[in-house]
N, C-alpha and C positions, 0 to 999 in steps of 0.2 A: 345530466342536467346540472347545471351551476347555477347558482341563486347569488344575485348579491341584491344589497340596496345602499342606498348612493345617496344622503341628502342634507340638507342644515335644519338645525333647530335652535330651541333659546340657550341651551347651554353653550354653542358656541358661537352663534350670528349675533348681534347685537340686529334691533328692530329694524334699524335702518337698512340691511341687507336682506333683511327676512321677509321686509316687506316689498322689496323691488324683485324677490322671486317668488315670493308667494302668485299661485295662480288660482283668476278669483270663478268662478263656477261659470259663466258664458265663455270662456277659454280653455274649457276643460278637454272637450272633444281636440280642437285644432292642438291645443298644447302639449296631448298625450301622443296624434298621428306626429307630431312635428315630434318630440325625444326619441319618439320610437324609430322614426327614419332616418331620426339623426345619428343615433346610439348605435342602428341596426339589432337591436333586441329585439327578436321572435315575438315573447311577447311581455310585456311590461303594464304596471299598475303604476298609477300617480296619486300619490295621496298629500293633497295642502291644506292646510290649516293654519290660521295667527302664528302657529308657535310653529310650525314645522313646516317645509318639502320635501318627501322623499319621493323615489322612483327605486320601487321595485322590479326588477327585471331578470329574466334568463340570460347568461352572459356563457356563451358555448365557444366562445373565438377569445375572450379575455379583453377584449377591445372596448366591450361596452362602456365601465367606467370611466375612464379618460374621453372618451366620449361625452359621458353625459355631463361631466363636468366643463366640457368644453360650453355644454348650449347653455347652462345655468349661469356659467361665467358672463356669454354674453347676453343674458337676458339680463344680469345684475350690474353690468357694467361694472364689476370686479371680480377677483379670482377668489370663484366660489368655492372650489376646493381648499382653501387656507380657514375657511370656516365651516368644512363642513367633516364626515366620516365615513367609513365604505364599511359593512359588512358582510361575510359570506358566506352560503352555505349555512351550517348549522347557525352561525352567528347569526345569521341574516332572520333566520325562523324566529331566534329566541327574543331579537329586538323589536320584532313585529308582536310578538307577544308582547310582550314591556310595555308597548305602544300602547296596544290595545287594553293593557287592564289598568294603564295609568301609571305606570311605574317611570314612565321615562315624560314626564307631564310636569309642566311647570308647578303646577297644584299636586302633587303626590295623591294620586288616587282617584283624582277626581274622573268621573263616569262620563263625562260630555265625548271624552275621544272615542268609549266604548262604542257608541252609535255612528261613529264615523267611518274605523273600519269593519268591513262587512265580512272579513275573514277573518279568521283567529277569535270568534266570537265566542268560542265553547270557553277555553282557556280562559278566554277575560272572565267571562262569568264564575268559572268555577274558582280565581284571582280573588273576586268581590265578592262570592257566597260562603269561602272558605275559611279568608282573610279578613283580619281584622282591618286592613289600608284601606276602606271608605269608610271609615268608622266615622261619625262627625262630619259627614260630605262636605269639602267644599268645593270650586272654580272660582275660576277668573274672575267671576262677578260678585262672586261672594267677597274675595279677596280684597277687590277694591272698595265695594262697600266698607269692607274694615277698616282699611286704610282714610278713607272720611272721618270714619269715627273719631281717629288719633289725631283729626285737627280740630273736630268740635267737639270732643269728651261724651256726647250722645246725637241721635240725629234724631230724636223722639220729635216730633213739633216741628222741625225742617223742613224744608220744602226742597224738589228734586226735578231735573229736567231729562229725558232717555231720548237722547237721539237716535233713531232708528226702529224697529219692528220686527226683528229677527229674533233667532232662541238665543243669543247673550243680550240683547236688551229686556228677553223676558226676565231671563235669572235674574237680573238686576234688578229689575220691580218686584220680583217677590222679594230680593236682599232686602230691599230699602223696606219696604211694606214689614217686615219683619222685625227692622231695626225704628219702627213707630215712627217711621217718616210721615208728616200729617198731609202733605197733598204733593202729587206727580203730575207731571208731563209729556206727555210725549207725543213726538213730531218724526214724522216719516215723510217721506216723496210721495208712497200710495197714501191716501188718507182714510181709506177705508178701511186699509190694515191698523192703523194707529187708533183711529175706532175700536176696531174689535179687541188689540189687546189694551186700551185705555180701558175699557167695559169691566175686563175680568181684575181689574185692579183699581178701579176707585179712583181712577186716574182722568185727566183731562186729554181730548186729542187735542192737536192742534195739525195745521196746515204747516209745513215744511216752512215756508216762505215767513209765514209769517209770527215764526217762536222765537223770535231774537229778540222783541222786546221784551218776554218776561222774561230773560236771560238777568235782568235787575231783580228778577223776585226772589230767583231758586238760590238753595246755598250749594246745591250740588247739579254737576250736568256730568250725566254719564251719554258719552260717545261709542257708538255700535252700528255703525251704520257700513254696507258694503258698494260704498262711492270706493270709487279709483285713486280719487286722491284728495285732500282736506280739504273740508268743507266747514270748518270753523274757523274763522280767521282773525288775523287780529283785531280789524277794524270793526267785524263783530263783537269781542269783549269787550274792548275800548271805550264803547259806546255803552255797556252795559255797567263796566266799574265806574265810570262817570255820575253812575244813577245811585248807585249802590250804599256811597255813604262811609268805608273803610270796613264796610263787608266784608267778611273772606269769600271768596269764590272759589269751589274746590271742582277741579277740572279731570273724571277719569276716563282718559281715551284707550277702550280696550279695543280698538279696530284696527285691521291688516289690511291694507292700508290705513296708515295713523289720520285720522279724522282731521285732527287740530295741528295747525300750525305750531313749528315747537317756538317762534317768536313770543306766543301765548302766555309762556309759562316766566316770562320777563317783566309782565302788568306787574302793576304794585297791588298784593293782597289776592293777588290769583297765583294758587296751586294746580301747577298740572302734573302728572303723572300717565305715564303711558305703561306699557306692555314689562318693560325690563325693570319700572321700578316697583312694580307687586313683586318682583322676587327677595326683597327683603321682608316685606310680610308674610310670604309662602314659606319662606325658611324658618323664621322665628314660631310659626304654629302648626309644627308636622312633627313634631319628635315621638308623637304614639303612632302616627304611621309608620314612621321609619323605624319602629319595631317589628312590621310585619313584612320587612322589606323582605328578608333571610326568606322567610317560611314563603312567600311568593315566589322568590329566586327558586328555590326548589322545586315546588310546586310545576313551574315553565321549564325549569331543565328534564323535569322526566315526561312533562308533555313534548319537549322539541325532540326527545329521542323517541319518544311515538310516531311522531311525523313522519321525522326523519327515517326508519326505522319502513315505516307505509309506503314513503317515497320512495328507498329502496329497491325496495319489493316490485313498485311500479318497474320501475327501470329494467329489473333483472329479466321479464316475462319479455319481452321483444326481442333481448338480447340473446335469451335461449332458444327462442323462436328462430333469431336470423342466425345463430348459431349452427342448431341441428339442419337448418334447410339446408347451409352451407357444406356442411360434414358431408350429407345426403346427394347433393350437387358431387361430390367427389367420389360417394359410390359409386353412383349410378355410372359417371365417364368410367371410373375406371373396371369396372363390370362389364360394361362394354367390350373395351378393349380388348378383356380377358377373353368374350365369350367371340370376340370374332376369330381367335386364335384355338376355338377350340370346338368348331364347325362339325365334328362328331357326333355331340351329347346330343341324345336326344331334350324333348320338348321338358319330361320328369327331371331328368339330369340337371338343364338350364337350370329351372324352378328350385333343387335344389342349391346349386350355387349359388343364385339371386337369393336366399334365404337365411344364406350362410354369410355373405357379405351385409345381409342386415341383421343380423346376430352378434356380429363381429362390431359393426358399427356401435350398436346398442348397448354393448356391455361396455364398449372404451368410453362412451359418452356419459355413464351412467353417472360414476363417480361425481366428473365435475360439476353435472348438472344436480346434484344431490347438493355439493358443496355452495354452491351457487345459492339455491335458492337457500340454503344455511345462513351464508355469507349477509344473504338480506336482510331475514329476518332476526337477526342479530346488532342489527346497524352496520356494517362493513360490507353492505351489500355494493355501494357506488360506490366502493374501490375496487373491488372486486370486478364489479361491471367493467371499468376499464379497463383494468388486466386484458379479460376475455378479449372484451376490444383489441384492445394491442398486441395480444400475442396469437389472433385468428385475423389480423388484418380484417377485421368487421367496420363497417361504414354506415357511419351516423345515419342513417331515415331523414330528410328533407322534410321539413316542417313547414305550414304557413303563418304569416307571421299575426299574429292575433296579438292585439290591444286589449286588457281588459280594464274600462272605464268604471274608476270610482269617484262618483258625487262627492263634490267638498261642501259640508256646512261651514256655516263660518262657525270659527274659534275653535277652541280643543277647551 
């Protein structure tokens, strides 16, 4: 089995490609049959987020890749391979780890991705219970919150608007609630979700349609909302800086698809920021995490050779199997052979040469099949396994080709 994964993230996409491949959760099903037929990958995982696409997959023919980069290309209407990385194999294990404990996460550490993916869950946890890297937790939404801060020195007595109802619009009302923001907002399409989380926060709901007028109160509007494509516009602010007075408007759109029109950020006294510019915040307050980057690294390499190591092992047991059937296939003819040539022995006689030719078999078999499962359980078992392969002319088992679908929350 060859593993790779194939995908863009924010260290090398800039938003604006991240967001025309990101794929958003009603496309999850059609998007995962649609790579997988396309790639030809047995079987494949898709995992999207704000920051990230990747596709993990079984790649047994080597085709896969350039495949998948081919569908991503034209979903992005650019060459998505120029932004994005492939890794394989053991690489492939230790990235999904990274992933998963936060290590490879716009926010160093932060926990939101952990719940995203549903593999690699051990590793993360034992990452974040070992490790000091979520010391001081933050995310995306914390992040922004700060970034407010730095244009109004406190946001104590502020006023706040949350577009949307999702878990980064929660984070963000507890950020704000936290940072003594005196009253919130928020406005979602369902109104009865924007209720229930306006309840748990002291916060006011409003109707979708109708929270553009106090767009003139708040000093801050955080954007989270999982629309397809912006739904803040200009003609919306326009109308609000008019009222405003030389107000600042602080605008943070942490949504993938970016919420707000980037014309937005052009009003006079209206700050917006999106996805790519909390990475100068994210960078400027992580240097005790990235002390515990080392001991995590470590940590994940002697978990990937666990895996790897298991996987092996998987491997070896079919291959031994269709190995001795094979060897055994070639007693039996040629036992045959022998015994039609040799129509005297009696029935004791026969019994003892059919005896002797699996004695004979057993003991030349013994070795390698000893070395074998050595081989495995040492990590050097999938080279080994191919060996066998290739020097007993053995023939890969046909597979069906299984999808295995994972839920994308929004954001990481």
């Amino acid at each position: 089995m060859a593993l790779i994964v194939a995908g863009v993230n924010h260290r090398g996409a800039p938003v604006d490609i991240r967001e025309r491949i990101a794929f958003r959760p009603t496309e999850l099903d059609p998007a995962l049959q649609w790579l997988v037929d396309t790639s030809g990958a047995p079987e494949a995982v898709l995992l999207s987020t704000c920051n990230r696409t990747e596709i993990y997959a079984v790649d047994e023919t080597g085709d896969v890749v350039p495949r998948v980069w081919n569908a991503l290309s034209e979903r992005s209407g650019d060459d998505a391979a120029a932004y994005g990385y492939v890794r394989r194999d053991r690489d492939a294990v230790g990235h999904l780890y990274r992933v998963a404990s936060g290590l490879d996460s716009m926010v160093l550490g932060e926990a939101q991705i952990h719940g995203q993916v549903q593999s690699a869950l051990l590793v993360a946890g034992r990452v974040r219970s070992e490790t000091a890297i979520a010391r001081g937790a933050a995310s995306v939404s914390s992040a922004a919150v700060q970034l407010a801060r730095q244009i109004f020195g406190s946001l104590a007595g502020r006023r706040a608007m949350v577009l949307g109802a999702g878990e980064m619009a929660e984070l963000a009302l507890e950020c704000l609630a936290d940072q003594g923001v005196r009253a919130s907002v928020v406005a979602n399409r369902t109104y009865e979700r924007a209720v229930q989380l306006a309840e748990r926060y002291g916060a006011t709901a409003m109707h979708y349609d109708d929270c553009w007028s106090a767009l003139a109160t708040v000093d801050v509007l955080v954007c989270s909302t999982a629309a397809p494509r912006t739904v803040v516009s200009v003609e919306h602010v326009r109308a609000a800086v008019a009222a405003r007075r030389d107000r600042p408007l602080c605008i943070l759109d942490i949504a993938l698809p970016r919420d707000v029109e980037p014309a937005v950020g052009e009003l006079e006294n209206v700050f917006l920021y999106d996805l790519d510019d909390l990475q100068a915040v994210v960078s400027a307050n992580l240097e005790r995490r990235r002390a515990e980057v080392a001991t995590a690294e470590e940590l994940i390499a002697a978990e990937v050779e666990k895996y790897w190591e298991w996987m092996a092992g998987l491997a070896a047991v079919p291959v031994l199997t269709q190995f001795r059937g094979q060897m055994d296939e070639i007693r039996q003819r040629e036992l045959q052979q022998a015994l039609k040539r040799l129509q005297h022995l009696s029935a004791d006689e026969r019994a003892v040469v059919e005896q002797l030719s699996r004695s004979l078999m057993n003991k030349f078999l013994h070795g390698p099949t000893v070395r074998l499962r050595s081989g495995a359980a040492n990590g050097r078992g999938l080279g080994i396994v191919d060996a066998v392969r290739y020097l007993f002319g053995l023939e890969r088992p046909p597979k069906p080709a299984v999808a295995v679908r994972q839920p994308t929350p929004e954001g990481e």
